[in-house]
Biopython code that builds the backbone (N, CA, C, O; Angstrom):
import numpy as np
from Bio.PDB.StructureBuilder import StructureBuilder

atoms = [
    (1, "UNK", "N", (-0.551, 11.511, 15.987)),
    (1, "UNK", "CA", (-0.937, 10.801, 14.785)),
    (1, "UNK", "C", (-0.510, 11.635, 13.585)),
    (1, "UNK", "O", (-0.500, 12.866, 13.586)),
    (2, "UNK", "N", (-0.090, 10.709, 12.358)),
    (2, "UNK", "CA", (0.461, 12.102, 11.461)),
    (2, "UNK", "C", (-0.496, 11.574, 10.699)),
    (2, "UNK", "O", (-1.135, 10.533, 10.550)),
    (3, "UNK", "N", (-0.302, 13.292, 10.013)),
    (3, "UNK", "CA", (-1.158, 13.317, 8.525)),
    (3, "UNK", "C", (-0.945, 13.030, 7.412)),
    (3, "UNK", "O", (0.171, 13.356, 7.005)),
    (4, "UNK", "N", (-1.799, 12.371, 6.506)),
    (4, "UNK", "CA", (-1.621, 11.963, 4.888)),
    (4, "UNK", "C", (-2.150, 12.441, 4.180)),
    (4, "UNK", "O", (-3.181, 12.917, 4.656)),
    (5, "UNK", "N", (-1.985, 12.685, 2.806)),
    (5, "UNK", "CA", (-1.898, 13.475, 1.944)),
    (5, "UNK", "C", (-3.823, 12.726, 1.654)),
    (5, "UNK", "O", (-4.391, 11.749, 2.143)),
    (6, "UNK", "N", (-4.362, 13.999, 0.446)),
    (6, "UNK", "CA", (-5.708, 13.174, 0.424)),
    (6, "UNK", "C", (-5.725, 12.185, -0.555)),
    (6, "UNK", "O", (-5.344, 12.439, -1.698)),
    (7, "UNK", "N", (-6.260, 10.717, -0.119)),
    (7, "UNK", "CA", (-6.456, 9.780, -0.400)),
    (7, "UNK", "C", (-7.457, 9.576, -1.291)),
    (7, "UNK", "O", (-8.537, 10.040, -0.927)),
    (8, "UNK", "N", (-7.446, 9.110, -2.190)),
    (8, "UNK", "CA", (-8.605, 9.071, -3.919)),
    (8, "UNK", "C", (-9.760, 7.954, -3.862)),
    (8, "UNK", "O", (-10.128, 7.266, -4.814)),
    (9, "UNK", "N", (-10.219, 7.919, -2.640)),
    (9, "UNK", "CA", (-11.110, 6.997, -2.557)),
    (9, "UNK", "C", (-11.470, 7.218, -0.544)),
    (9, "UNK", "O", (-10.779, 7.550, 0.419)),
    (10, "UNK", "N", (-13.284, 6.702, -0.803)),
    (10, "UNK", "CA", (-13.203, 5.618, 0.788)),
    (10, "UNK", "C", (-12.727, 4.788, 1.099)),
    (10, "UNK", "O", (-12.431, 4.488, 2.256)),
    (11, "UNK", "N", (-12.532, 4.206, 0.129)),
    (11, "UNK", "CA", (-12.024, 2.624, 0.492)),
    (11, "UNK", "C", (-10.269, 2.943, 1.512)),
    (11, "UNK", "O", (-9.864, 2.746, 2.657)),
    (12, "UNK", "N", (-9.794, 3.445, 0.386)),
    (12, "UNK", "CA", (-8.288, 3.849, 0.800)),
    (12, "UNK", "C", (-8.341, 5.040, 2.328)),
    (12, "UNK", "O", (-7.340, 5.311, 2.991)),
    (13, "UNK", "N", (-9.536, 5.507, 2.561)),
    (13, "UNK", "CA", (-9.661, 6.363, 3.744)),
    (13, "UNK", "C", (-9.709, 4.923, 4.845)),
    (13, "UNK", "O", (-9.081, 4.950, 5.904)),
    (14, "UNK", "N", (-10.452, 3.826, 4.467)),
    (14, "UNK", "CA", (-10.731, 3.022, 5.507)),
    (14, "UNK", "C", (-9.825, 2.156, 5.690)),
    (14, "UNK", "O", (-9.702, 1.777, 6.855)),
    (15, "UNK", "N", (-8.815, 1.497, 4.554)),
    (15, "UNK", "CA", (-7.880, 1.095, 4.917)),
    (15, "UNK", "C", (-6.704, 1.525, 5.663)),
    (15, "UNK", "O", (-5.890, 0.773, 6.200)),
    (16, "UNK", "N", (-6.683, 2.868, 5.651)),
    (16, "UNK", "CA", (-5.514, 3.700, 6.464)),
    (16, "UNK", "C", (-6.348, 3.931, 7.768)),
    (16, "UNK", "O", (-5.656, 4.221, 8.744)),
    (17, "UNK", "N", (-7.869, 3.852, 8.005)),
    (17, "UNK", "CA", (-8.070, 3.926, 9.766)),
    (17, "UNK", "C", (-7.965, 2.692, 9.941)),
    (17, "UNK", "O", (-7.468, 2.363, 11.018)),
    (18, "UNK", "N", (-8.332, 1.710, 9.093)),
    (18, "UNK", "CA", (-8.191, 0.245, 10.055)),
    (18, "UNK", "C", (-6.891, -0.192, 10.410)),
    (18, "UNK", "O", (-6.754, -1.108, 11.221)),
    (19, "UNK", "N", (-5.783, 0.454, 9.806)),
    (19, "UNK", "CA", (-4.136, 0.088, 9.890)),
    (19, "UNK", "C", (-4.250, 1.086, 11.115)),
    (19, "UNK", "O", (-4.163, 0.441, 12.160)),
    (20, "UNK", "N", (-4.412, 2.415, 11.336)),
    (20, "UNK", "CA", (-4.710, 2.938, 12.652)),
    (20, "UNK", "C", (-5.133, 2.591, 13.931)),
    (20, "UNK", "O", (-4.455, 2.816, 14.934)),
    (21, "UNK", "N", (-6.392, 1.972, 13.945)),
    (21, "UNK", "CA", (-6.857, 1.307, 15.053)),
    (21, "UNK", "C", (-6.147, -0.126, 15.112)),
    (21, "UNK", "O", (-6.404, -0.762, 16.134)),
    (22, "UNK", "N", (-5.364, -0.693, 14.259)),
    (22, "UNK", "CA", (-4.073, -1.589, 14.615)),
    (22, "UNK", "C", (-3.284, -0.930, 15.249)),
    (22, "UNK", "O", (-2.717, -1.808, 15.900)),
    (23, "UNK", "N", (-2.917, -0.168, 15.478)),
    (23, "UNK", "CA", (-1.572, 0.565, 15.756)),
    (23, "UNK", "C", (-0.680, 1.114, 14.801)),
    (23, "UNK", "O", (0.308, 1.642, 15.312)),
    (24, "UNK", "N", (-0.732, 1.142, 13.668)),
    (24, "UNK", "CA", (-0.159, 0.863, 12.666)),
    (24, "UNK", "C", (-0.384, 2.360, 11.644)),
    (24, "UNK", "O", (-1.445, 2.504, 11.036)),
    (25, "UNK", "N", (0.562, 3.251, 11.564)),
    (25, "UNK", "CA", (0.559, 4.170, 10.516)),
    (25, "UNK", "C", (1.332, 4.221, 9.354)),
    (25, "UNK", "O", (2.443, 4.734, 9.223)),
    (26, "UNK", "N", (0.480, 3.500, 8.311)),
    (26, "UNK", "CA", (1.103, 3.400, 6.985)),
    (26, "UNK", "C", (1.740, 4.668, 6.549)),
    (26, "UNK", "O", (1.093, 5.713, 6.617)),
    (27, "UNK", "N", (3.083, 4.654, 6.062)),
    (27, "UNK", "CA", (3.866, 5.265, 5.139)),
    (27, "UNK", "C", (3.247, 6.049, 3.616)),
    (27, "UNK", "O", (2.518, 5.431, 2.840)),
    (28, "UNK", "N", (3.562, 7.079, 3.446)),
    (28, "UNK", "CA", (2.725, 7.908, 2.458)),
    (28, "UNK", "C", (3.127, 7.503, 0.879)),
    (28, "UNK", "O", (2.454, 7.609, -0.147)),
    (29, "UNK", "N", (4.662, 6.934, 1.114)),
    (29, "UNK", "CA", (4.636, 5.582, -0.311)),
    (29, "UNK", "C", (3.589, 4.610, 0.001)),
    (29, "UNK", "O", (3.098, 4.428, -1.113)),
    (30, "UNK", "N", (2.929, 3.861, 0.829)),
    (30, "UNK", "CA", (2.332, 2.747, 0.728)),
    (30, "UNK", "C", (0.624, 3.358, 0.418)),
    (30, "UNK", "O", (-0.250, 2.865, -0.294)),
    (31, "UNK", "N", (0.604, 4.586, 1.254)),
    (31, "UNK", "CA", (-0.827, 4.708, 1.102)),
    (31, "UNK", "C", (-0.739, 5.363, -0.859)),
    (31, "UNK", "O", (-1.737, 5.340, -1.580)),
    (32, "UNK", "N", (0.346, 5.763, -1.235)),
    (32, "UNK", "CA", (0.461, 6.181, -2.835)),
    (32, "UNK", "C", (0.225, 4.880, -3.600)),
    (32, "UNK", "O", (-0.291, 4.789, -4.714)),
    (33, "UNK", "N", (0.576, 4.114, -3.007)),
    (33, "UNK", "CA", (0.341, 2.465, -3.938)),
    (33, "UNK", "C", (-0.643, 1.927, -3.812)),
    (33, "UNK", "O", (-0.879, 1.075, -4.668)),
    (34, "UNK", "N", (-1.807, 2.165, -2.587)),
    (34, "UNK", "CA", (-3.436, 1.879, -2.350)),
    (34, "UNK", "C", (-3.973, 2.776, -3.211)),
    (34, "UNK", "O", (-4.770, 2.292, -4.015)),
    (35, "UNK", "N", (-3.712, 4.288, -3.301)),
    (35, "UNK", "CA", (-4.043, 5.274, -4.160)),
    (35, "UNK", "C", (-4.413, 4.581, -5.818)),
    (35, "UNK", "O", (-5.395, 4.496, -6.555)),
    (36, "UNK", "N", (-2.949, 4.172, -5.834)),
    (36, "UNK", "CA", (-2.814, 4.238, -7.831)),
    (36, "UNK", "C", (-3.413, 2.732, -8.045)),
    (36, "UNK", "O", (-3.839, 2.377, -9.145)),
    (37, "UNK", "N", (-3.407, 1.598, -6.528)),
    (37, "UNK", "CA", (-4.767, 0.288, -6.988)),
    (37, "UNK", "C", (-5.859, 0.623, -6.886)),
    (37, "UNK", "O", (-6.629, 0.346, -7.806)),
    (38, "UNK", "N", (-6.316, 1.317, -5.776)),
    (38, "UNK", "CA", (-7.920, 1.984, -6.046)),
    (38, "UNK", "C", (-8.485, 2.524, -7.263)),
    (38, "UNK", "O", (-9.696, 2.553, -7.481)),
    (39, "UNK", "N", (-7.587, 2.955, -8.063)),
    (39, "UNK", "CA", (-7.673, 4.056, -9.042)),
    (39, "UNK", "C", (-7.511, 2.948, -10.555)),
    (39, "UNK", "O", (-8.106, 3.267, -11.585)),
    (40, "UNK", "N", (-6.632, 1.644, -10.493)),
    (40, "UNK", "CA", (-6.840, 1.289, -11.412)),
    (40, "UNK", "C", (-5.881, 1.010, -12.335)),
    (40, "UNK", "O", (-5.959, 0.291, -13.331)),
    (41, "UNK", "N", (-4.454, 2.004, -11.676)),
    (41, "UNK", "CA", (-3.583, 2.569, -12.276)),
    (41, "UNK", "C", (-2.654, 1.285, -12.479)),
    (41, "UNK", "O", (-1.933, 1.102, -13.460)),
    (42, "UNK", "N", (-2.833, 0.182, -11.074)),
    (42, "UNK", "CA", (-1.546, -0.677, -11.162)),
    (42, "UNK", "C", (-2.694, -2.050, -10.982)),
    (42, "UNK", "O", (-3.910, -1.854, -10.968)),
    (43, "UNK", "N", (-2.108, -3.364, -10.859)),
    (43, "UNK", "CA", (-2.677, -4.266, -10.199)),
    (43, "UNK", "C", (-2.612, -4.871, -8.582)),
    (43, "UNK", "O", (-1.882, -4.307, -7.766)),
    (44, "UNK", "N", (-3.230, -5.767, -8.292)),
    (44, "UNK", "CA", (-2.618, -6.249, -7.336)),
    (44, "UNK", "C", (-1.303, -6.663, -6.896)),
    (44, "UNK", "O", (-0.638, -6.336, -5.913)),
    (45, "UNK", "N", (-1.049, -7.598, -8.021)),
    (45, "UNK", "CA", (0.720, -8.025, -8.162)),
    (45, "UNK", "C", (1.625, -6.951, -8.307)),
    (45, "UNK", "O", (2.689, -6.893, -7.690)),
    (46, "UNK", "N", (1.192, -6.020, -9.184)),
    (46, "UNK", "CA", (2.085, -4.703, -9.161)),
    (46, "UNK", "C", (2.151, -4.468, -7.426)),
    (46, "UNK", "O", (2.893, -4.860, -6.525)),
    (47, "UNK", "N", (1.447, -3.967, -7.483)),
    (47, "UNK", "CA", (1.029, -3.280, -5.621)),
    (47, "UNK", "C", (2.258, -3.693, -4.605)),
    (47, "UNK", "O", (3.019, -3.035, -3.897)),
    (48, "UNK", "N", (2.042, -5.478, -4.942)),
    (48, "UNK", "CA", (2.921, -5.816, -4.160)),
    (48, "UNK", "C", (4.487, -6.098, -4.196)),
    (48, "UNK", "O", (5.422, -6.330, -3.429)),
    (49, "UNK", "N", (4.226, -5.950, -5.459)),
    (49, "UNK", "CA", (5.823, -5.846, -5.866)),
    (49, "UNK", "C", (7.012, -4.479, -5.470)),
    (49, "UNK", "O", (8.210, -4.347, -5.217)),
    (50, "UNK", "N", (5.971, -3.773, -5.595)),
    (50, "UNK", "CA", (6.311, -2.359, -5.336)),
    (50, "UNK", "C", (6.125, -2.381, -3.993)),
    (50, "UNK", "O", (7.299, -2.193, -3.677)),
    (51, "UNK", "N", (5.514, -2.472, -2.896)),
    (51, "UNK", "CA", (5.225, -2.850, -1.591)),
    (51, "UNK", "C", (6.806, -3.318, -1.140)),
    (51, "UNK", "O", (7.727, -2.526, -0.940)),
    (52, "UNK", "N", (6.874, -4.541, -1.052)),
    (52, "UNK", "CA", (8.568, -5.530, -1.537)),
    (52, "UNK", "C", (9.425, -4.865, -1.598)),
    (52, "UNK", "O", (10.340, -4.946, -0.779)),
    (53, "UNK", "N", (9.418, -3.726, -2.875)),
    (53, "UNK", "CA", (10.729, -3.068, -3.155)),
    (53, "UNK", "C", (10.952, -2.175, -2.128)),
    (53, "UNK", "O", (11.915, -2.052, -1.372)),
    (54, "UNK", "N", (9.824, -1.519, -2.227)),
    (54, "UNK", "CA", (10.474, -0.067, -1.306)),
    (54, "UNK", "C", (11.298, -0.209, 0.067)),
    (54, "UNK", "O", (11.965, 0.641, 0.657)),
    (55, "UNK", "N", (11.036, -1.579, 0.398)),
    (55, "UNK", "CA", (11.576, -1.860, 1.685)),
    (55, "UNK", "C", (12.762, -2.419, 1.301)),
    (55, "UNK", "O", (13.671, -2.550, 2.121)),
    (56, "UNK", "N", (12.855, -2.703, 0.366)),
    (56, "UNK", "CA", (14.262, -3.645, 0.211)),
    (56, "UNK", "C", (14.195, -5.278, 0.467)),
    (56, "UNK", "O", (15.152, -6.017, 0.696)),
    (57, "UNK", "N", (12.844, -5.623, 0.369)),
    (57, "UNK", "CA", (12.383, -7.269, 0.405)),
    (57, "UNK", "C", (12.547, -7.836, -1.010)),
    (57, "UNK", "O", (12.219, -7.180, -1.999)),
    (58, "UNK", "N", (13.202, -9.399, -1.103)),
    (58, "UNK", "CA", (12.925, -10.186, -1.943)),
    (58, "UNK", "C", (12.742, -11.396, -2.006)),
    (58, "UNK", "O", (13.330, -12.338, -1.474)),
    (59, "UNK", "N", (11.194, -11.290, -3.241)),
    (59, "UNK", "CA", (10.509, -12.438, -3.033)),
    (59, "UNK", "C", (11.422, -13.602, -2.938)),
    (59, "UNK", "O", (12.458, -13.541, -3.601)),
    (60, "UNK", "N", (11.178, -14.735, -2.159)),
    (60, "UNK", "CA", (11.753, -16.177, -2.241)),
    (60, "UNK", "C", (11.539, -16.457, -3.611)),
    (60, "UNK", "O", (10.504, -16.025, -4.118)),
    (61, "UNK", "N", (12.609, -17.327, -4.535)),
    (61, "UNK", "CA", (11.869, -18.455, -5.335)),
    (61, "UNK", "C", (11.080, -18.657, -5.404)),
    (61, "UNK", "O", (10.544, -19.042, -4.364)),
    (62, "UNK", "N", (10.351, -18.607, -6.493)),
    (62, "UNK", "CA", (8.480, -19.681, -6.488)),
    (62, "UNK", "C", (7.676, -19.068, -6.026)),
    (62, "UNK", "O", (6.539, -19.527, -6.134)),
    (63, "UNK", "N", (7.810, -18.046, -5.458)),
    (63, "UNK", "CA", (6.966, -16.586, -4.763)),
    (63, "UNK", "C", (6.137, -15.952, -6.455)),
    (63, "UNK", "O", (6.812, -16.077, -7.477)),
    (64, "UNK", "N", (5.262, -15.564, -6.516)),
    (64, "UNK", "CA", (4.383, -15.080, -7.328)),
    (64, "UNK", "C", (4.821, -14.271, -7.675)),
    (64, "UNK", "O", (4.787, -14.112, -8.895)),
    (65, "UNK", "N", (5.531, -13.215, -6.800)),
    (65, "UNK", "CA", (6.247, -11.905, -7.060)),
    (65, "UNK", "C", (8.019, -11.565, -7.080)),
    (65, "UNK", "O", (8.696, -10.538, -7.087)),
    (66, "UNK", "N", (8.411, -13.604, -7.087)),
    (66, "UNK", "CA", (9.584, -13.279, -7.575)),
    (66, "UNK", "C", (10.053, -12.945, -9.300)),
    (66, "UNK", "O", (11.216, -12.650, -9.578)),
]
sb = StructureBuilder()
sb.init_structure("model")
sb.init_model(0)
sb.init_chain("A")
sb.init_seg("    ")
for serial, (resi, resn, name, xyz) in enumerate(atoms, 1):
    if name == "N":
        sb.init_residue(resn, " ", resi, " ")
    sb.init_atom(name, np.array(xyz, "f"), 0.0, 1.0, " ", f" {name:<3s}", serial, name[0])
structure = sb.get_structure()
């Protein structure tokens, strides 16, 4: 299991074990973008926009976050 940097909240501790007990180990960009929404820093829509990018996804047309 790898390690992540410390996370600025419980909330963001519990979202990275529940992606765990999925199987699932979020990326230390993604848990940085739960970080800076916990915190206030970005919004939701930001979140996911940035989410989108880093992978190289783009929204469809008519998508909220195109």
């Amino acid at each position: 299991m790898a390690t992540t940097a410390k996370t600025s909240s419980r909330a963001v501790a519990a979202a990275v074990a529940d992606a765990r007990l999925e199987g699932i180990e979020l990326h230390p960009d993604a848990i940085s973008i739960l970080d800076q929404l916990d915190a206030g820093h970005i919004d939701s829509d930001t979140a996911g926009r940035e989410l989108l990018a880093r992978h190289g996804i783009t929204a469809p047309a008519g998508h909220p976050f195109a």
